[in-house]
C-alpha positions in Angstrom: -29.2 -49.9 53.4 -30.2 -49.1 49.7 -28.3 -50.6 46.7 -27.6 -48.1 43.8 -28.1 -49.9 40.3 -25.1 -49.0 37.6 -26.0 -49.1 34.3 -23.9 -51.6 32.4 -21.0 -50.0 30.1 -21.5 -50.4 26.3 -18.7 -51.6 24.4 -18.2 -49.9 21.2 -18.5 -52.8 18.3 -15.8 -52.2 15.8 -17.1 -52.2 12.4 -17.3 -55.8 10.5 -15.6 -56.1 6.8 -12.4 -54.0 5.7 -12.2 -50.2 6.0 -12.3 -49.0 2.8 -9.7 -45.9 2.2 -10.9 -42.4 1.6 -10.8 -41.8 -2.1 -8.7 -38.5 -2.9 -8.2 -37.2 -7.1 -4.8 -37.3 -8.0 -2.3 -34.5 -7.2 -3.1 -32.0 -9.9 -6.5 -33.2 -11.0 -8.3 -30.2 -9.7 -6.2 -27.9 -11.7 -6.4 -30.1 -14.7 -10.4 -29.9 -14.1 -10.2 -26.1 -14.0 -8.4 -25.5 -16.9 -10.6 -27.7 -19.1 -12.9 -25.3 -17.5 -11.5 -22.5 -18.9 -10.9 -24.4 -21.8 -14.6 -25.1 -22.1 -15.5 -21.0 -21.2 -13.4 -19.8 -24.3 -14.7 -22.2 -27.2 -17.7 -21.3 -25.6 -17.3 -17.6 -25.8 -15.6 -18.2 -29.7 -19.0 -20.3 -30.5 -20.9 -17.5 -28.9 -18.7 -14.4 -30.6 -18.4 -13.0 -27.3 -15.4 -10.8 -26.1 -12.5 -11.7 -23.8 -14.7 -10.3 -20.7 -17.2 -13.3 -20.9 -14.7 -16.0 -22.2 -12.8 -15.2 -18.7 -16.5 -15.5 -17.1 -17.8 -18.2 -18.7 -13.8 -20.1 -18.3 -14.0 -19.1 -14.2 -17.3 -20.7 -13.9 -17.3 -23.9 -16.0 -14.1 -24.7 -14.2 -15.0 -24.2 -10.7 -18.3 -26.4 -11.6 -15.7 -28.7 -13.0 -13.8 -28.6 -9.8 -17.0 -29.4 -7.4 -18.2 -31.8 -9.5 -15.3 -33.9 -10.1 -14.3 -33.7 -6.2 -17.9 -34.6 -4.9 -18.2 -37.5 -7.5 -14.7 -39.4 -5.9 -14.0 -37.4 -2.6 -17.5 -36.7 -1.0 -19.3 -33.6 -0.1 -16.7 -32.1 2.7 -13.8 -32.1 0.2 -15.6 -30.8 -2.8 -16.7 -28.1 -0.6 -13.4 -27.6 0.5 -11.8 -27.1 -3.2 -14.9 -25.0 -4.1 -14.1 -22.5 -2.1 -10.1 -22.4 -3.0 -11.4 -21.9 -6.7 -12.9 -19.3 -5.4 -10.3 -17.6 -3.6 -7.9 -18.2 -6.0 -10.4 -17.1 -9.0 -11.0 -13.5 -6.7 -7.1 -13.4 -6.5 -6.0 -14.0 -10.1 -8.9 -11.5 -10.9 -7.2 -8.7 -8.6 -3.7 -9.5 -10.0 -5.2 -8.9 -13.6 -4.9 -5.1 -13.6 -1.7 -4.5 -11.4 0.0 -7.0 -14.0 -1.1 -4.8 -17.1 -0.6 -1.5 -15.4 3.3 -3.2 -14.5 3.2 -4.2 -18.0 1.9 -0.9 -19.3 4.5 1.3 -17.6 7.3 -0.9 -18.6 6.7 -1.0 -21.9 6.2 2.8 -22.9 8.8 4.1 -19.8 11.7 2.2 -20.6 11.9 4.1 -24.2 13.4 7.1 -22.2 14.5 5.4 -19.3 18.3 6.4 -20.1 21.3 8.8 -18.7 19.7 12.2 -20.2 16.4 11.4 -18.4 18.2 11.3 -14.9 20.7 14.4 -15.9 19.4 16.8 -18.5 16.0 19.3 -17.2 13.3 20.7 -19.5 14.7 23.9 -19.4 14.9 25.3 -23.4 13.8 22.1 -24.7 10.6 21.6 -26.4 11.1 18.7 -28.3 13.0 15.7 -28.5 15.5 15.3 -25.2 15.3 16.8 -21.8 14.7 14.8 -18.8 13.8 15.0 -15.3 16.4 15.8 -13.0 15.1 18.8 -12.0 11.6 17.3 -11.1 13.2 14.0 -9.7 15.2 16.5 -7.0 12.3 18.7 -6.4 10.4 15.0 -5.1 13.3 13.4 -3.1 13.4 17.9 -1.8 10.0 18.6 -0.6 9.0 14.4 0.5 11.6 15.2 2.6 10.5 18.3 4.2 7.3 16.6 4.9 9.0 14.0 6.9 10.3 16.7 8.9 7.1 18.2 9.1 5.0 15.0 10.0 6.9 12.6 12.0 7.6 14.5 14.8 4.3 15.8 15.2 2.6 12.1 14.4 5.1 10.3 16.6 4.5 12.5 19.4 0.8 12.6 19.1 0.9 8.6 18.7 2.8 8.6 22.0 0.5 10.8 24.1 -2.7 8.7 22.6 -1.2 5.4 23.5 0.8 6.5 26.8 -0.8 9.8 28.0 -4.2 10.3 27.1 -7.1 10.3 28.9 -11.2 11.2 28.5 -12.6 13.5 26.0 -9.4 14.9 24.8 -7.7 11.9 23.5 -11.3 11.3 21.9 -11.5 14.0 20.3 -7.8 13.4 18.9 -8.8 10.1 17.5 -12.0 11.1 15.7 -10.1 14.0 14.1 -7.3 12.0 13.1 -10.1 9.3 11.5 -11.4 12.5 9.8 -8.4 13.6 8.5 -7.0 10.5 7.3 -9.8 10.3 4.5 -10.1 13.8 3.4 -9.2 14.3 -0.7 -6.0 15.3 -1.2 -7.3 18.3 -3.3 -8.5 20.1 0.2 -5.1 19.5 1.4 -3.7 21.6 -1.6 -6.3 24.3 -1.3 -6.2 24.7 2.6 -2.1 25.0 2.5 -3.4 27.3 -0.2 -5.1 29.4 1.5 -2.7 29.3 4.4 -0.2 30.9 2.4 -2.2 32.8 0.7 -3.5 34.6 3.6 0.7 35.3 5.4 2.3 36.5 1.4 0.1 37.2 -1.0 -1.8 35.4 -4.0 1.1 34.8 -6.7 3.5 32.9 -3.7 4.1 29.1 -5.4 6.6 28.0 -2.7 8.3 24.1 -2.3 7.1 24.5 1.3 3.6 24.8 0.2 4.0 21.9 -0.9 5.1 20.3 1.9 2.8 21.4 4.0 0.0 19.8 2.3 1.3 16.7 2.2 2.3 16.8 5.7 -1.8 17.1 6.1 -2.3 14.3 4.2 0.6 12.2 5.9 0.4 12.8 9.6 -2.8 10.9 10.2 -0.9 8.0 8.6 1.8 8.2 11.2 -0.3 8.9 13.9 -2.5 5.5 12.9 0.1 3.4 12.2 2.8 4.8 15.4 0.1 4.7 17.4 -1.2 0.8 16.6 2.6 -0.1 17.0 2.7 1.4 20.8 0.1 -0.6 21.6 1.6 -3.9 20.7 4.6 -3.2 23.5 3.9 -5.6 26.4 2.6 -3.7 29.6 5.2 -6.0 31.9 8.0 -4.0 30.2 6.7 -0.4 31.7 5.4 -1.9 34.7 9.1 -3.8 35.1 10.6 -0.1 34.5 8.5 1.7 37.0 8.9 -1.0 39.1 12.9 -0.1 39.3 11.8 3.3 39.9 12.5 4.9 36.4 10.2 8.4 35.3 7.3 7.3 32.8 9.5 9.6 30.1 12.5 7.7 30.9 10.3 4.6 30.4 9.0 5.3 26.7 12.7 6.7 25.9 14.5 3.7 26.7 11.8 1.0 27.0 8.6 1.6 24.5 10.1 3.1 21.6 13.5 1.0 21.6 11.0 -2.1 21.6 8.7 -0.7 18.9 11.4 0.7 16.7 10.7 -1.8 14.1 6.7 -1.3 13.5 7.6 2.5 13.7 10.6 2.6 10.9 7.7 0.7 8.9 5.2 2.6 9.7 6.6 6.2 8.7 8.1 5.0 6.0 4.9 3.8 4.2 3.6 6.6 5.1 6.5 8.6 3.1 5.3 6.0 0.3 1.8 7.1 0.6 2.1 11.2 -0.1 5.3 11.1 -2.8 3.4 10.5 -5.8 0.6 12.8 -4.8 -0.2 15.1 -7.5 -3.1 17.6 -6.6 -2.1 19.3 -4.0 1.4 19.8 -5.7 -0.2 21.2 -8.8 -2.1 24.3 -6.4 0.8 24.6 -4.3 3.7 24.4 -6.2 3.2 24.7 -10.2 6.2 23.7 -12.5 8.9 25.2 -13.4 11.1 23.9 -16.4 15.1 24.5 -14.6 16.4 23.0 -10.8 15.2 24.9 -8.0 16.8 22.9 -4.8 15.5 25.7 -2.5 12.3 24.8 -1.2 12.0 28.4 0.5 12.3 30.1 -2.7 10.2 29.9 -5.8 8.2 27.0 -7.6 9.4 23.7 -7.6 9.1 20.7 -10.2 8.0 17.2 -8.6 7.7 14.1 -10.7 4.0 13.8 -10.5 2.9 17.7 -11.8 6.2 17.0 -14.5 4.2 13.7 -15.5 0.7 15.1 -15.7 2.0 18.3 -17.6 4.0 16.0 -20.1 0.9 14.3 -20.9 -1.6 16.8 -21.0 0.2 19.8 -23.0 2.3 18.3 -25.6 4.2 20.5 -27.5 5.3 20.6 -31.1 6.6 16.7 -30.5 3.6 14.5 -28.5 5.5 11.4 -28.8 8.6 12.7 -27.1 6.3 14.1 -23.8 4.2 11.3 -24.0 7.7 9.1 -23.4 8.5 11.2 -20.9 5.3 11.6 -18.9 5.7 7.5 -19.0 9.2 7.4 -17.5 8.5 9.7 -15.0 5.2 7.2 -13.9 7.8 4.6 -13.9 10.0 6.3 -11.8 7.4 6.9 -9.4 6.9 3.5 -9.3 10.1 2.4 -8.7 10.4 4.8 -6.2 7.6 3.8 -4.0 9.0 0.3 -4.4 12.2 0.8 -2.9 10.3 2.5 -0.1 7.7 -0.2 0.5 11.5 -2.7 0.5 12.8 -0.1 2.9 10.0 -0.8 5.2 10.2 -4.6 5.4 14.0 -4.7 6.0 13.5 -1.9 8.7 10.9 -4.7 9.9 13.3 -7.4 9.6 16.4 -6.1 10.8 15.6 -3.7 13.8 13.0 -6.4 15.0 13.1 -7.3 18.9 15.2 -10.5 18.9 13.2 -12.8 21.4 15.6 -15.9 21.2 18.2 -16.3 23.7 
């Protein structure tokens, strides 16, 4: 009969003397490190009669060093680490803000001079000086973004829907890699192929609104397909296999089960996408010029939009360059506010049509 030998169990010892607590820097020590940083970086830069540029260069790096320093000496290696790297973050993302605050800052300050009644009511038609707005170019946007939605989410949605729910082997392939390719083609080509399009069906002097249109439904139906199609495929597979299980047609099944579910991602999706083409401004320049009085037809004639009415306010001044220069300004702010309220749009259209998953 053999014996098998166990090996004896060690006991962990506990450590002799008192446990002496991790030492941590005060609550707002790191910032106060980084600012003298910064501090440091522009007397630095004013000793040196450098510019701005290198004071914010020398100021970022003396007060990360600051920060490491100051955290190894009390907190150890790990933690100094640690707060190196949220300088760092945080340095790369104040750096980023830097130029959409001074473009916000910008557009403010030299729109708001004609951001009044007459801008949103009066036209440029007879006026070439002082006054006018840009009603007519303000409709002529809201006109032909419009007809692009028309254009695009149909055919985007419906593409997105045979990708995700039909689509098999080389053809859906072949989908995707032209949707990829189209997705980052300049908007210029857009212009000159809707262009030539037209061109080619009623002649060479035809300027039409839904010229316009169609080139930015080129440059806006990959961005529905993309994001529709991404949306589709975050729907749970147990809800269509629950729906076929009851016996219910796969087109039945998308109506009433896929899209329902994924109306949310998709109202968000196509409406960044609207976001993304209305302040285009090449394509509209080929396609449909500028016209100084309100054409609401877009099947008849040239159309004004509020990025051609910017560009040609700022780069053919008449008689009176400060008063198109105000203008051209406005109408950037416009834009701006315009593509705000969109991108708001698409995040309560998030919020509020969202699948509720509580009971």
């Amino acid at each position: 009969m053999s014996t098998s030998t166990q090996s004896p169990v060690r006991v962990a010892e506990e450590p002799s003397g008192p446990i002496r607590p991790q030492r941590k820097l005060p609550r707002y020590a790191g910032l106060g490190l980084y600012v003298a940083g910064l501090a440091a970086g522009a007397l630095l830069a004013a000793l040196t009669g450098s510019g701005i540029a290198l004071a914010v260069v020398y100021g970022v790096v003396l007060g990360t060093l600051a920060v490491y320093v100051g955290s190894r000496a009390v907190e150890g290696t790990r933690k100094a680490t640690d707060r190196l790297v949220t300088a760092l973050v945080t340095t790369a993302f104040g750096i980023a803000m830097i130029p959409l605050v001074s473009l916000v800052y910008t557009v403010l300050d030299k729109g708001l001079a004609r951001f009044d009644a007459q801008f949103f009511s009066n036209s440029m038609f007879r006026v070439v000086g002082e006054g006018g707005g840009a009603y007519h170019a303000i409709l002529g946007t809201v006109i032909i973004t419009a007809v692009t939605a028309v254009i695009s989410v149909p055919i985007g949605l419906l593409t997105a829907i045979y990708l995700v729910e039909y689509g098999t082997g080389r053809l859906k392939k072949a989908i995707t890699f032209f949707v990829d390719v189209m997705t980052g083609i300049p908007s210029i080509v857009a212009g000159l192929f809707a262009f030539a399009l037209f061109t080619l069906l009623f002649g060479n002097d035809v300027r039409l609104g839904l010229m316009g249109a169609a080139a930015l439904s080129v440059l806006m139906i990959p961005v529905v397909v993309r994001s529709c199609e991404e949306v589709l495929k975050l729907v749970p597979n147990e809800l269509r296999e629950a729906s076929y299980a009851l016996g219910v047609p796969k087109w039945r099944t998308i109506v009433k089960v896929v899209l329902p579910t994924a109306v949310a991602g998709l109202g968000t999706g196509i409406t960044l996408a609207v976001a993304r083409v209305i302040g285009e401004t090449a394509p509209l320049l080929i396609t449909v010029g500028l016209i100084t009085g309100t054409n609401l037809n877009p099947f008849d004639g040239r159309m004004a939009t509020l990025p051609v009415f910017a560009y040609y306010q700022l780069t053919q001044p008449g008689t009176d360059t400060q008063a198109f220069l105000d203008r051209a300004w406005t109408a950037a702010l416009v834009l701006i506010i315009l593509v705000m309220v969109l991108n708001v749009v698409a995040r309560l259209i998030s919020r509020f049509f969202a699948p509720k998953t509580g009971r």
